[in-house]
C-alpha positions, 0 to 999 in steps of 0.5 A, spaced: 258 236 092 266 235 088 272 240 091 275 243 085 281 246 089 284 239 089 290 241 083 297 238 081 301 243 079 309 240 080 307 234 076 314 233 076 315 233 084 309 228 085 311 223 090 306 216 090 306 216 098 305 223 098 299 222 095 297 216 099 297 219 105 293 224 102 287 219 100 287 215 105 283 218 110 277 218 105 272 214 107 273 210 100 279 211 099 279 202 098 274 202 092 279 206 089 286 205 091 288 200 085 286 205 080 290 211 084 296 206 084 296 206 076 295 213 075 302 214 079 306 209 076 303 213 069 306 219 072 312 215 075 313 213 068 313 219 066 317 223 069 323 217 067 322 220 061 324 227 064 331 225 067 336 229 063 333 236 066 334 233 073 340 236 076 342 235 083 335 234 084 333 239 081 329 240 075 330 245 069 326 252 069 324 248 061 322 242 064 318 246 069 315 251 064 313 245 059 309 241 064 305 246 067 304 249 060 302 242 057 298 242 064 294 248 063 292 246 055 291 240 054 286 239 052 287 244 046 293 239 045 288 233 045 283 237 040 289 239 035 292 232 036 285 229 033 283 233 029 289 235 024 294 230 021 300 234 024 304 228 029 303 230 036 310 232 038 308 237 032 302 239 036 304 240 043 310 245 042 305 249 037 300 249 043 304 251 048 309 256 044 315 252 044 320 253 040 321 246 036 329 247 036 328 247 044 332 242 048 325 237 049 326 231 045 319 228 042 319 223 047 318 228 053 313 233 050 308 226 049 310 224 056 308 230 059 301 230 055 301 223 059 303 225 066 297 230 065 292 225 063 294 221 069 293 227 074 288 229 072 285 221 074 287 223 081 285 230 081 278 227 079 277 222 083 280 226 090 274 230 088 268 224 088 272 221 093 273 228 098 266 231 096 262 225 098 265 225 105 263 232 106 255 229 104 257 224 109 258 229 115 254 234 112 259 239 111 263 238 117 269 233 115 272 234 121 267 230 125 268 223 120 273 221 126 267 221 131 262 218 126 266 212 125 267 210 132 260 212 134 258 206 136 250 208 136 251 209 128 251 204 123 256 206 119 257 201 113 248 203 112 250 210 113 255 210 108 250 206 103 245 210 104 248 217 101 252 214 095 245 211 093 242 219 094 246 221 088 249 215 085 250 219 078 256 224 081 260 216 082 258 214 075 260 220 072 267 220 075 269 213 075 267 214 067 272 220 066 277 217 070 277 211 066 277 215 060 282 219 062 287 213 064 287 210 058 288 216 053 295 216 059 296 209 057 295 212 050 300 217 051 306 214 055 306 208 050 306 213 044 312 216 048 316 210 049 315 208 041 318 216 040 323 214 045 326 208 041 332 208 038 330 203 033 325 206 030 326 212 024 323 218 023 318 216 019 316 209 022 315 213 029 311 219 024 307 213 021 304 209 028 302 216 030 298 216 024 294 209 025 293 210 032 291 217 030 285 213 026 285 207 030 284 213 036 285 213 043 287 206 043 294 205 046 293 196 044 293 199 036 300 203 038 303 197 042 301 192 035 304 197 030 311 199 035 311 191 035 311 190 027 317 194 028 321 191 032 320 184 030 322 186 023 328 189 027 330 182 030 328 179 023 333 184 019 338 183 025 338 175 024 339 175 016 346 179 017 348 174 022 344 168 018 349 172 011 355 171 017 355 164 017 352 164 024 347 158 027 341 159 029 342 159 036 349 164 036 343 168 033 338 168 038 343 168 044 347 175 039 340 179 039 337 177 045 344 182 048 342 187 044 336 193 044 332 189 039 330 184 044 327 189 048 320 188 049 317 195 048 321 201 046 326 205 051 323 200 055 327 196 060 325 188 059 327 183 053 324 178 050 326 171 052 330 167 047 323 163 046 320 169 044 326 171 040 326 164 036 317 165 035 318 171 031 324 169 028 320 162 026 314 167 023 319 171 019 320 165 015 328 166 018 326 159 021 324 153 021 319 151 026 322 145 031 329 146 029 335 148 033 341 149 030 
């Protein structure tokens, strides 16, 4: 038996210990957590991309507007994405009626598209996970507490024996919330590359078109933003190399600048090692030396 009333409809607002709390009086809250976790810091990620329509601690109407659109047609989203060879900035506005002159930078449209995705792993399995307690106490949740502490029940056995009496319900949602946490990982690494300041038009036009054909794949979309941002350091490193500049004044420049940053409108760099590699696989270097 799944709830269907369970529904994230301020995708903005989400609070991760509000969840939490939320999911912690079901009986497998424990088998799950991990997963849970993920999906909000998908979600979290997300909404770090929406921090220009947070004033005051407010949200913009348009940032409100956007995601419950894209909330309530995602999944025409999804279609049009792959199935058209429009970008998917292009597809989501088209889907949801907005103005493609709006205030909403790419970035943000894709990142909505993945708070969506993440919410609906948690919606999912708040079904699996509130349905099954109500098979567990044949419908009357609120006696969960006393089972548990009745000592006269084998609780461990109990809880076995139902999962074994519809097993298929427990596969089908941990495969969709499954499925559906890759495609956010998919879209939050496409947002980051949409993000980056360090990409063009074109290039960011171009890894949306291979990971359309690679598919839901967010490791083809992570290797494509990376080829780009290692021939950033190489191209960076050969105007300074033009410069006069030593190979160890090169990587301690690039390592200051938003070249070295491990993913797009991300916040981690590359170490120096991880620099001088690429700059030793782009014939900029040779190996063994430092100069």
């Amino acid at each position: 038996m799944l709830n269907s009333k369970f529904y994230l409809s301020a995708p903005l607002n989400i609070e991760g210990w509000e969840i939490i709390e939320t999911f912690e009086r079901f009986t497998l809250y424990d088998e799950f957590a991990e997963r849970i976790d993920d999906a909000l810091e998908l979600i979290l990620e997300g909404q770090e991309h929406w921090a220009s329509h947070l004033i005051d601690g407010e949200w913009s109407k348009e940032s409100i507007r956007v995601l419950e659109n894209v909330r309530r047609l995602s999944y025409n989203i999804c279609q049009k994405f792959e199935r058209s060879s429009d970008d998917l900035p292009r597809c989501i506005h088209y889907s949801i009626g907005e103005s493609s002159n709006s205030g909403i930078t790419d970035s943000q449209y894709i990142a909505a598209l993945a708070i969506d995705q993440a919410c609906r792993v948690i919606e999912t399995l708040e079904r699996w996970l509130s349905g099954f307690d109500k098979d567990l106490c044949a419908g009357h949740s609120e006696y969960l507490a006393t089972l548990i502490a009745d000592a006269s029940v084998d609780f461990v056995a109990l809880v076995e024996e139902v999962r074994l009496e519809q097993p298929h319900l427990e596969i089908e949602s941990r495969e969709k919330a499954a499925i559906l946490m890759g495609k956010a990982r998919y879209y939050i690494t496409l947002a980051n590359v949409y993000a980056s300041p360090l990409l063009s038009c074109a290039e960011k036009i171009r890894i949306t078109s291979t990971a359309r054909k690679a598919g839901i794949s967010s490791a083809a979309v992570r290797r494509e933003a990376t080829i780009d941002r290692n021939q950033s350091i190489c191209d960076h490193a050969k105007r300074l190399l033009s410069d006069g500049r030593s190979e160890r004044e090169i990587v301690g420049i690039i390592a200051g600048t938003d070249s070295a940053l491990k993913t797009p409108a991300g916040t981690i760099k590359l170490s120096t090692k991880q620099i001088r590699n690429i700059l030793i696989k782009g014939g900029l270097f040779h190996s063994g030396s430092a100069k």
